[in-house]
VOPAGU-2260 file (C-alpha; in pm, 1 decimal, decimal comma):
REM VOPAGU-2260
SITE   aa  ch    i         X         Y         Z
SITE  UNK   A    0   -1196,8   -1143,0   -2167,7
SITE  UNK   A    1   -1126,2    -842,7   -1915,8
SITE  UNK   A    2    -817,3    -973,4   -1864,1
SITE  UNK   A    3    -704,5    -921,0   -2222,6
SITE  UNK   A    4    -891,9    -595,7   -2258,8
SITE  UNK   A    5    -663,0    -485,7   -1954,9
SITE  UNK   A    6    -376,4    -626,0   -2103,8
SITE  UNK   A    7    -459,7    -417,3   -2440,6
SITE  UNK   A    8    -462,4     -88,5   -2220,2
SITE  UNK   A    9    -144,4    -150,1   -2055,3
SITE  UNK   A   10      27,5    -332,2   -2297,9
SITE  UNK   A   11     415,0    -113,0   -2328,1
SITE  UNK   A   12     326,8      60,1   -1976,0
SITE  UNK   A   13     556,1      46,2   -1673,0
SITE  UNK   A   14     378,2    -200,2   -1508,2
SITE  UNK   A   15     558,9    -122,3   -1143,7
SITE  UNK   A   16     429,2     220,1   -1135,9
SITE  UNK   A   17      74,2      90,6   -1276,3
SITE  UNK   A   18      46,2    -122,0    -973,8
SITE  UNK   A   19     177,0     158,5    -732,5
SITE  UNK   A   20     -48,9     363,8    -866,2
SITE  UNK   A   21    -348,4      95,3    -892,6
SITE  UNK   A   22    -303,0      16,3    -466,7
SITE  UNK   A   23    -322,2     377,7    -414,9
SITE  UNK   A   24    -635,2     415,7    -618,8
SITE  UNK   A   25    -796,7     108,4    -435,0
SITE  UNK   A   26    -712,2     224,5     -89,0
SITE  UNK   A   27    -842,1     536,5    -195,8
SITE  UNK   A   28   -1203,5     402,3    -285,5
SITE  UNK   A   29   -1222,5     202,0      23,4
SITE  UNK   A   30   -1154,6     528,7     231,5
SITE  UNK   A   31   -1387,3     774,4     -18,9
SITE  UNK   A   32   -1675,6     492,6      18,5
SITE  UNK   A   33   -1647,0     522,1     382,4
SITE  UNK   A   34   -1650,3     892,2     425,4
SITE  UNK   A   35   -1924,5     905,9     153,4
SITE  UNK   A   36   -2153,7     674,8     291,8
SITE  UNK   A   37   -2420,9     885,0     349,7
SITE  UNK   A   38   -2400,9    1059,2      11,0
SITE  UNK   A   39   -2321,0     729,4    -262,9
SITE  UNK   A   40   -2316,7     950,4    -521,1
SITE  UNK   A   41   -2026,2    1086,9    -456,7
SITE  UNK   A   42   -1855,9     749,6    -461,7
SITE  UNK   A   43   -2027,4     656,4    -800,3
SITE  UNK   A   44   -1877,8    1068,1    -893,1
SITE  UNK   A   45   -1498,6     959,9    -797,8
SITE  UNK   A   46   -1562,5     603,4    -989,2
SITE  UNK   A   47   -1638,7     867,4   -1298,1
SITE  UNK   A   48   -1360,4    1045,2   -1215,5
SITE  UNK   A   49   -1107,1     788,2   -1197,9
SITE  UNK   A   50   -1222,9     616,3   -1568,0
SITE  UNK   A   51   -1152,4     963,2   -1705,9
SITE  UNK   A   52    -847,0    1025,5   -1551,6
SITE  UNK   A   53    -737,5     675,0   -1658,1
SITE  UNK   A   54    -819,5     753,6   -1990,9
SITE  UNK   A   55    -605,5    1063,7   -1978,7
SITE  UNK   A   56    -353,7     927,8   -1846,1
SITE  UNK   A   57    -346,5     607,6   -2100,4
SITE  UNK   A   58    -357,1     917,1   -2397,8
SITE  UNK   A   59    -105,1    1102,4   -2311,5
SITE  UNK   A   60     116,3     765,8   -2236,6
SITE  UNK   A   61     101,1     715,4   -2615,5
SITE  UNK   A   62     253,6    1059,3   -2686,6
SITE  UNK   A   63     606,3    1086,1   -2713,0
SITE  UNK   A   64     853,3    1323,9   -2500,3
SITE  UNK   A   65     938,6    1506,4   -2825,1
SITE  UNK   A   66     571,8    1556,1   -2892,2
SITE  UNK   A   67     527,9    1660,3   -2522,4
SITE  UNK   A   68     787,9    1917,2   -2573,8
SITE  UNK   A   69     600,1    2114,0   -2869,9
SITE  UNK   A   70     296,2    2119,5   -2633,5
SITE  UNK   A   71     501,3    2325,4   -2349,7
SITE  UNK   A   72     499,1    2655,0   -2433,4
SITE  UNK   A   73     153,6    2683,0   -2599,6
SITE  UNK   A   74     -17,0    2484,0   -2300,6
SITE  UNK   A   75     217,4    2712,5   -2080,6
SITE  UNK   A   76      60,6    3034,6   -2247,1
SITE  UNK   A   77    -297,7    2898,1   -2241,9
SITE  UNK   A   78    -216,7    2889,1   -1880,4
SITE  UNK   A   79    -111,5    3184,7   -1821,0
SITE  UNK   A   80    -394,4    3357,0   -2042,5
SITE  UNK   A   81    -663,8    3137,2   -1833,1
SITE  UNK   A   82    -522,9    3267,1   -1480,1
SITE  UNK   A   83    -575,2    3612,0   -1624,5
SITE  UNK   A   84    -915,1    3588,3   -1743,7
SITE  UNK   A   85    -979,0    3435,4   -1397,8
SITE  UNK   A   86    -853,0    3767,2   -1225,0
SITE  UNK   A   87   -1090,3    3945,8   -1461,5
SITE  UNK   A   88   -1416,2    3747,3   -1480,9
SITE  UNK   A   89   -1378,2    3450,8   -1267,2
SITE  UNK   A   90   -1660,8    3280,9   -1026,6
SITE  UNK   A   91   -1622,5    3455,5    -657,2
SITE  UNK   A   92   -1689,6    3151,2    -425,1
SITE  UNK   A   93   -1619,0    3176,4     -60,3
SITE  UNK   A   94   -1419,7    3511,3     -93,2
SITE  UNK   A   95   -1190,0    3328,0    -360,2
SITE  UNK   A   96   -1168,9    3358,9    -761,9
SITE  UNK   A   97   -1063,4    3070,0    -851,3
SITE  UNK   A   98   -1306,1    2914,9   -1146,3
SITE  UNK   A   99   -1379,8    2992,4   -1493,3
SITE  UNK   A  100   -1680,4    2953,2   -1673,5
SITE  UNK   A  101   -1575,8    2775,0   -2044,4
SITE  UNK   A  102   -1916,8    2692,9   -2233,9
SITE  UNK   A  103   -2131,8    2414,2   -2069,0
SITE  UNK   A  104   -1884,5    2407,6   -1756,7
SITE  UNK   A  105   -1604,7    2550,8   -1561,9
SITE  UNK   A  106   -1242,7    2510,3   -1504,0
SITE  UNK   A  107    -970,3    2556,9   -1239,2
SITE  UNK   A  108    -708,9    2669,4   -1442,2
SITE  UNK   A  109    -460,3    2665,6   -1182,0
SITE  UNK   A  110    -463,1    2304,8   -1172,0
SITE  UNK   A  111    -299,2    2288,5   -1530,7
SITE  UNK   A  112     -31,9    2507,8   -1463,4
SITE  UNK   A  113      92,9    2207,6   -1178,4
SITE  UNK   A  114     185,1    2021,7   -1536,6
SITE  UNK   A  115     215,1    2360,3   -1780,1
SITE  UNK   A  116     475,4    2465,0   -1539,2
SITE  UNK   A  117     752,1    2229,6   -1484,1
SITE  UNK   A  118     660,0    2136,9   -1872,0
SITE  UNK   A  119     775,1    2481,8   -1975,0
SITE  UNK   A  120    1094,0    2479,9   -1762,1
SITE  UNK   A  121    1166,8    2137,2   -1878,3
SITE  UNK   A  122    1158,8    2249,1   -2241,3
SITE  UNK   A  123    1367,4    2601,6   -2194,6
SITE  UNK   A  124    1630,9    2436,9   -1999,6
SITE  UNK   A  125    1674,6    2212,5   -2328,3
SITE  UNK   A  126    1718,5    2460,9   -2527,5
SITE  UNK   A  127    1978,6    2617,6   -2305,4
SITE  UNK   A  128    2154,0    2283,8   -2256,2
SITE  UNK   A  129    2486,9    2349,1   -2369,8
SITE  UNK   A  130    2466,3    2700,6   -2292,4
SITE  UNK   A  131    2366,6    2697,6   -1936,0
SITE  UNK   A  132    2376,5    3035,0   -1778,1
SITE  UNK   A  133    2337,8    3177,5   -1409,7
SITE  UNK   A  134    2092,9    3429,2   -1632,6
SITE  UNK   A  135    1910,2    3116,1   -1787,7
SITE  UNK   A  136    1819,1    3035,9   -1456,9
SITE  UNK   A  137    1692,0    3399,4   -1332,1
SITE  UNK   A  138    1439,5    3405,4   -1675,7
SITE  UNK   A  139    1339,4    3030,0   -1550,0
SITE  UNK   A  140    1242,4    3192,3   -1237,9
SITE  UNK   A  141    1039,3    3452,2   -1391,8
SITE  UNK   A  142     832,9    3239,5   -1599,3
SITE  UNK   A  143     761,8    3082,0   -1288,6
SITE  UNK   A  144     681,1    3379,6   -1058,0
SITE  UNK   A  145     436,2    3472,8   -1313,1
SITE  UNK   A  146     157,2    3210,0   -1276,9
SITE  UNK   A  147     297,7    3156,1    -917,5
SITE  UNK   A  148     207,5    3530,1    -843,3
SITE  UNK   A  149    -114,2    3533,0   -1059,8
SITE  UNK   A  150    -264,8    3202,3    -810,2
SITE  UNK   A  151    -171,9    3368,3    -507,3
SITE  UNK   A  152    -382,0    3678,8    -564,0
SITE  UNK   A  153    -706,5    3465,6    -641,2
SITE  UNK   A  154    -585,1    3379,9    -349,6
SITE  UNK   A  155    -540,2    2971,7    -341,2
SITE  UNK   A  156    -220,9    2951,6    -180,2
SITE  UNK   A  157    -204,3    2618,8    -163,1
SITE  UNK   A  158    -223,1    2517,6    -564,0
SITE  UNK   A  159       3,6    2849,9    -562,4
SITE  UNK   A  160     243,7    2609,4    -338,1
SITE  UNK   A  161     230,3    2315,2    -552,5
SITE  UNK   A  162     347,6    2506,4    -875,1
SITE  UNK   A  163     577,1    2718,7    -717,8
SITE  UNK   A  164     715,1    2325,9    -571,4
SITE  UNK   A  165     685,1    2162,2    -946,5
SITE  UNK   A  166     939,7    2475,1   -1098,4
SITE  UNK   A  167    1159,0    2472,0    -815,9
SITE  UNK   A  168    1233,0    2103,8    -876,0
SITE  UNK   A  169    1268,8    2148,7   -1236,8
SITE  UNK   A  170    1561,3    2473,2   -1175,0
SITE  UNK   A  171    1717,7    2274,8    -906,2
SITE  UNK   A  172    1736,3    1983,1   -1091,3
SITE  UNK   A  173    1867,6    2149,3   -1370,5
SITE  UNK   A  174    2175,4    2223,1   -1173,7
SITE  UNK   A  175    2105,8    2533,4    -974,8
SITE  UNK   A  176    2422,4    2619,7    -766,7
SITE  UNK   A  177    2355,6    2554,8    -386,6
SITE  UNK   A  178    2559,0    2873,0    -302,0
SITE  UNK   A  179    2231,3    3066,8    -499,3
SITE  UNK   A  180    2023,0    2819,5    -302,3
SITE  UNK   A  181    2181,0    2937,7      39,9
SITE  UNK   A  182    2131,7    3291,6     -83,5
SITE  UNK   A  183    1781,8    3243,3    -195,5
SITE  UNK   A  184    1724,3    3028,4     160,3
SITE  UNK   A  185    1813,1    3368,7     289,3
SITE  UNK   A  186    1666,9    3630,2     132,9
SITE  UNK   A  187    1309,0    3412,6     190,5
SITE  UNK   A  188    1367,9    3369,0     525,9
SITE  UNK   A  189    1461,0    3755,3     593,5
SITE  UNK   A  190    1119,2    3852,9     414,0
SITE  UNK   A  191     874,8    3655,9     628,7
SITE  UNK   A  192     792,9    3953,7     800,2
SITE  UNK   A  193     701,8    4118,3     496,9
SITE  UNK   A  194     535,3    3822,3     361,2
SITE  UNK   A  195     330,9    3785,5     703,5
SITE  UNK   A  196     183,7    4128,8     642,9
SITE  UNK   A  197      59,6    4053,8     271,0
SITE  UNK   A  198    -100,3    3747,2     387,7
SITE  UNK   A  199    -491,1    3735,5     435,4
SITE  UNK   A  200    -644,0    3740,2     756,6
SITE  UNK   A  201    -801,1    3353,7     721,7
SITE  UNK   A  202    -446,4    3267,4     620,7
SITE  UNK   A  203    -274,1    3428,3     925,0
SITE  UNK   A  204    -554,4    3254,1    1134,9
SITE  UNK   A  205    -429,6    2910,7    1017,7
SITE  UNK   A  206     -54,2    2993,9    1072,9
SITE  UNK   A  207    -126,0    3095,4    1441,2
SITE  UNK   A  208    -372,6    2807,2    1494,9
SITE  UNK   A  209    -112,1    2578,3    1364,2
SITE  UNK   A  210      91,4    2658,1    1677,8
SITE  UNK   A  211    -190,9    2651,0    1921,6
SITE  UNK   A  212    -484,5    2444,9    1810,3
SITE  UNK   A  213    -701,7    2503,8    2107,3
SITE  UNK   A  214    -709,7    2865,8    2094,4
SITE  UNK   A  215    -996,5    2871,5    1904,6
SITE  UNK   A  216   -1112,8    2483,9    1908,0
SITE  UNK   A  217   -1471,9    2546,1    1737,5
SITE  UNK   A  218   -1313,3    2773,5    1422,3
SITE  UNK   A  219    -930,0    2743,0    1317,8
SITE  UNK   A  220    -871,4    2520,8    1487,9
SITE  UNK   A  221   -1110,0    2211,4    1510,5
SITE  UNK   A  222   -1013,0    2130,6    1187,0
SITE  UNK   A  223    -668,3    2049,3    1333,9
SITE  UNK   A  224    -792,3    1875,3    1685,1
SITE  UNK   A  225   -1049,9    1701,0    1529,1
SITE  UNK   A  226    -839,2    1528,2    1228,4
SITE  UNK   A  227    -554,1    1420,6    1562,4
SITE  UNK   A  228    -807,9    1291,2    1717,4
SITE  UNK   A  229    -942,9    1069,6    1473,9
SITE  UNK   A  230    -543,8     976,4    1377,4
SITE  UNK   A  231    -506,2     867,1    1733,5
SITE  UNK   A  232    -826,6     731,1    1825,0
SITE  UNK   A  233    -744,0     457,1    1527,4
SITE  UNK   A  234    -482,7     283,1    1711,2
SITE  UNK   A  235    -253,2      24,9    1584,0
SITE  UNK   A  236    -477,0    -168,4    1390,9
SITE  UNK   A  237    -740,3      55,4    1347,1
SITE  UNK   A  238   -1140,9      34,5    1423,6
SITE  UNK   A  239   -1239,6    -146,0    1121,2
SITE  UNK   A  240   -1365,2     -29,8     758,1
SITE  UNK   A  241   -1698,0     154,8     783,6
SITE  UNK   A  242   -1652,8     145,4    1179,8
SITE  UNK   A  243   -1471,0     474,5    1227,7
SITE  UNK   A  244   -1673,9     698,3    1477,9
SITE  UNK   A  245   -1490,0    1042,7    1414,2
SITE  UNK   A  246   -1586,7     979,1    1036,9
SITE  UNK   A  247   -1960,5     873,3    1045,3
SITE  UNK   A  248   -2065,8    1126,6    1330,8
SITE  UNK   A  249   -1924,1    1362,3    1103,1
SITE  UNK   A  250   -1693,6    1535,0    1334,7
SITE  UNK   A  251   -1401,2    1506,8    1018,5
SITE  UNK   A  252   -1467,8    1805,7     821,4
SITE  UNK   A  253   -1398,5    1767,4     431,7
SITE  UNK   A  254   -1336,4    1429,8     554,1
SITE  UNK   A  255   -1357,7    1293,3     191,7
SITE  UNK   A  256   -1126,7    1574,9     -15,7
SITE  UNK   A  257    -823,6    1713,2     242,7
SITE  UNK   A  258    -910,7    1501,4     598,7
SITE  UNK   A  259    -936,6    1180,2     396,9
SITE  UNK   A  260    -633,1    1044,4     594,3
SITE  UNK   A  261    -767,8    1068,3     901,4
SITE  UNK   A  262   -1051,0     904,5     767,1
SITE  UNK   A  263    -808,2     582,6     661,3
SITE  UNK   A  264    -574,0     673,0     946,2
SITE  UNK   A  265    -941,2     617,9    1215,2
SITE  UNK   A  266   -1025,8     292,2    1021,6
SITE  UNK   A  267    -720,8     100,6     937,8
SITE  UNK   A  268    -468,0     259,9    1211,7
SITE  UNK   A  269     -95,8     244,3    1239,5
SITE  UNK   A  270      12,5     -50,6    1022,8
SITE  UNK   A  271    -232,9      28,9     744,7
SITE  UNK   A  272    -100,2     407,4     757,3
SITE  UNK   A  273     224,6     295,1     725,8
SITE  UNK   A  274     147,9      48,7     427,5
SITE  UNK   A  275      30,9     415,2     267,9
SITE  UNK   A  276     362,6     533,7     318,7
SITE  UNK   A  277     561,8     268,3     169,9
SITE  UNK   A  278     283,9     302,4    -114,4
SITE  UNK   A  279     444,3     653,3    -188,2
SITE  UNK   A  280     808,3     588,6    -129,4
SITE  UNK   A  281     761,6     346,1    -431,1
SITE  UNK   A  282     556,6     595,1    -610,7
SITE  UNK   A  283     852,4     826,7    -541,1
SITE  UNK   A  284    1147,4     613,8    -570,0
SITE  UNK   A  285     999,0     393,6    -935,4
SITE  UNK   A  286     946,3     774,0   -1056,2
SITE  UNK   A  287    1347,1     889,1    -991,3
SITE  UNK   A  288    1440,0     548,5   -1169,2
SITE  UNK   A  289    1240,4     648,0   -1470,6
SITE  UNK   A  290    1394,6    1014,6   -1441,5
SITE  UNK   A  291    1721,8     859,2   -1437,0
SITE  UNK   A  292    1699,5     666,6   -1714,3
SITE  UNK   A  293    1563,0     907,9   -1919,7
SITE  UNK   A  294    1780,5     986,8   -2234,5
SITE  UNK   A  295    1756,6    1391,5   -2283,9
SITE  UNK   A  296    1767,5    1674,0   -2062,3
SITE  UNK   A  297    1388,8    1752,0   -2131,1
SITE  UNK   A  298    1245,5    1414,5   -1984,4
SITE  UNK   A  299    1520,3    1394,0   -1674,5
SITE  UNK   A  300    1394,2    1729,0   -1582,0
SITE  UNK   A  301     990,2    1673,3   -1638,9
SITE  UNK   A  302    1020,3    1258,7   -1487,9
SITE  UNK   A  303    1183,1    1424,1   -1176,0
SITE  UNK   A  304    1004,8    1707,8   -1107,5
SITE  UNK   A  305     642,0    1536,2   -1169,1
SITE  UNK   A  306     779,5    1291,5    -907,5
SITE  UNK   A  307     863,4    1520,6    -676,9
SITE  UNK   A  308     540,7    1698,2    -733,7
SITE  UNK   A  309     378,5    1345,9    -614,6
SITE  UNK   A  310     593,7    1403,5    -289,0
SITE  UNK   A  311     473,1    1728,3    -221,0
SITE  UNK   A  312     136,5    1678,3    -255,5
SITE  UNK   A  313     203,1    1393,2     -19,4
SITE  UNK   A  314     411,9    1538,8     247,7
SITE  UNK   A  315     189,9    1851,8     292,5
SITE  UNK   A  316    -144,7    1716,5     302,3
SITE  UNK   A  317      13,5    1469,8     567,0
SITE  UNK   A  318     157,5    1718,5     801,2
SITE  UNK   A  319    -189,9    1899,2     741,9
SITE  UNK   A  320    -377,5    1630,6     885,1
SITE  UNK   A  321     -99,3    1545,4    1132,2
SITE  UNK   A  322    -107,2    1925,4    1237,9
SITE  UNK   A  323     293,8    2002,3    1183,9
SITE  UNK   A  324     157,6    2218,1     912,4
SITE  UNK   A  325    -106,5    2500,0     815,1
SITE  UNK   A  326    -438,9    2367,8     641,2
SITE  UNK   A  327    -375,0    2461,1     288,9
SITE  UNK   A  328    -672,1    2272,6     126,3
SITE  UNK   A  329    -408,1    2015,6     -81,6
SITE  UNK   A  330    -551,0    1656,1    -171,4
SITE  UNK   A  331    -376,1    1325,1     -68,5
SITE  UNK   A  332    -256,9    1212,2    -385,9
SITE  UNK   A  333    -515,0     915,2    -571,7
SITE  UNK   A  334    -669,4     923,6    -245,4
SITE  UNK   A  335    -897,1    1236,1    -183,4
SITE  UNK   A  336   -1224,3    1243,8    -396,0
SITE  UNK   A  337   -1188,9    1516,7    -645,2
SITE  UNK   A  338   -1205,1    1574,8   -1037,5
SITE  UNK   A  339    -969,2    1816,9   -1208,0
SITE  UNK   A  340    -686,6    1735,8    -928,8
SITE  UNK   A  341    -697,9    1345,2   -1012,5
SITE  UNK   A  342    -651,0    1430,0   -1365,7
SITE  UNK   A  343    -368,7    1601,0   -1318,4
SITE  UNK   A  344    -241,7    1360,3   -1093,6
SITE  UNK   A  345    -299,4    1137,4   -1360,6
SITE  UNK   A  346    -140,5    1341,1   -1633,9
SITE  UNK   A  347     162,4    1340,7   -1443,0
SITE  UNK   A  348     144,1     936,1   -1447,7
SITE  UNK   A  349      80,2     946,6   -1758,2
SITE  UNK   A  350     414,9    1165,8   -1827,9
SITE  UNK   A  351     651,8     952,2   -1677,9
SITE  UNK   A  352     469,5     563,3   -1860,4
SITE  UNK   A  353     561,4     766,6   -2221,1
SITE  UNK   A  354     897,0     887,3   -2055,9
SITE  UNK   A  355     940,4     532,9   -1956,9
SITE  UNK   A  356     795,6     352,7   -2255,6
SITE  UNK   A  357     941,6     557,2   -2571,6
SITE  UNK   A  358    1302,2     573,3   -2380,4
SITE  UNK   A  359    1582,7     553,2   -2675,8
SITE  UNK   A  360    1937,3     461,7   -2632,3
SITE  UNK   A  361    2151,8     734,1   -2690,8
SITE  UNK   A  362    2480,0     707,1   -2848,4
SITE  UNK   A  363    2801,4     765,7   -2592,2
């Protein structure tokens, strides 16, 4: 009987990415159950979250790309209209402005602009398709400097990251000229000085710690020391589920949102780490075969750059925990406990099953 109710859920849905996706989401549990054993409502939380952002994800998989399309540029404006009124009456939590209060709850809406965003670009760079211009591309990367510029000043530079990451795949893809690239490349790299002094001073703090952990081991840094140690201490084969001793003497901080990997990193050690990894390089690689096979401009542009969005969540919270890279507060991807960001993570699965599922041959 569950059996067939499953089948009636997935029935028409890529069933390699549902299984990807479905392994991630198990070793997920098994790590948030671990680093939330002293708090099992959190785990029965993420078990909440994950039937919603199932559901999500199964609705929007019934909605076609053209449909998709007509939602870009009014979900795009909502956006954009949110991340004002955030700037203007948002919550002020830990020196950040970041939520919005919308009736009986509140909102991140920075989160939806990860999807809005490459959504947006997706659907302009349609409309442009047989008219391509260098100047197409410039008013693609205004429309994205506006949202990206309106995150940073909340400031949340990592989500600001993210969306800045889900656009740039979406103009690149579209065929961006690496000699602009090169001259782009350059033009960031000559303003890091000026980009270093516009930074805030807890931001700064992680840059330099970054480079030298130990200068300040009980603030910046023991973040950092404390997430290598607990990579390390697990070994090859790991201490055992529930038997990691960084994790449950609580010397992991946010071990069950951003340090979650060192939690599963502690417990199941090299090999299972590595069976992660090869978890997301299918992830990655069953996403750039739906994007490739997708019939219009529109859905090659969106499968690809929600796929690469997947990497990038990936890559940086794993050089976070790894310390190659500045604590940025970014989720592992189906892994971390969290709410809004699994839906969204979601969404994007979502995305690329209707991509996938209402794919049309196209006449030569």
């Amino acid at each position: 009987m569950i059996s067939a109710f499953v089948y009636r859920l997935t029935r028409g849905l890529d069933g390699p990415l549902l299984i990807i996706v479905g392994l991630l989401m198990a070793a997920g549990l098994a790590a948030v159950f671990s680093a939330t054993l002293d708090a099992p409502a959190r785990f029965k939380g993420q078990l909440l979250n994950m039937a919603v952002a199932y559901g999500v994800m199964w609705m929007v998989a019934q909605i076609r790309p053209p449909a998709l399309a007509r939602f870009a540029l009014p979900l795009y404006v909502v956006g954009v209209l949110l991340l004002v009124a955030v700037a203007l009456f948002g919550d002020v939590s830990k020196g950040a402005r970041r939520w919005l209060h919308v009736g009986f709850t509140r909102i991140q809406p920075s989160e939806i602009m990860k999807i809005a965003v490459p959504l947006m670009l997706a659907w302009y760079f349609q409309q442009r398709e047989a008219t391509l211009r260098l100047r197409d591309y410039g008013v693609a990367a205004l429309l994205l400097a506006v949202p990206v510029v309106l995150i940073v000043r909340q400031p949340d530079l990592g989500t600001a990251m993210l969306v800045l990451a889900a656009g740039f795949y979406v103009i690149f893809l579209a065929g961006l000229s690496w000699r602009v690239m090169f001259a782009l490349a350059v033009t960031a790299g000559a303003s890091l000085p000026l980009v270093w002094t516009l930074l805030h001073d807890y931001q700064r703090r992680r840059v330099l710690t970054l480079l030298d952990p130990a200068s300040d081991p009980l603030g910046a840094g023991y973040h950092i020391i404390q997430s290598t140690i607990a990579v390390g201490s697990g070994g090859a084969l790991g201490k055992g589920w529930l038997h990691g001793t960084q994790t449950h003497l609580e010397f992991i901080p946010e071990r069950h949102t951003d340090f979650i990997l060192a939690v599963f990193a502690e417990e199941f050690g090299l090999v299972g780490s590595l069976l992660l990894l090869l978890l997301y390089l299918a992830l990655i690689v069953r996403g750039l075969m739906i994007a490739s096979n997708a019939p219009t401009m529109f859905t090659r542009l969106l499968a690809g750059s929600v796929t690469l969005i997947f990497f990038t969540y990936a890559f940086v919270n794993i050089g976070m925990v790894s310390g190659v890279l500045p604590v940025v507060g970014v989720p592992l991807p189906f892994i971390s406990y969290g709410g809004t960001a699994l839906v969204t993570l979601f969404l994007g699965v979502g995305i690329l099953l209707s991509i996938n599922r209402h794919r049309m041959l196209v006449p030569k």
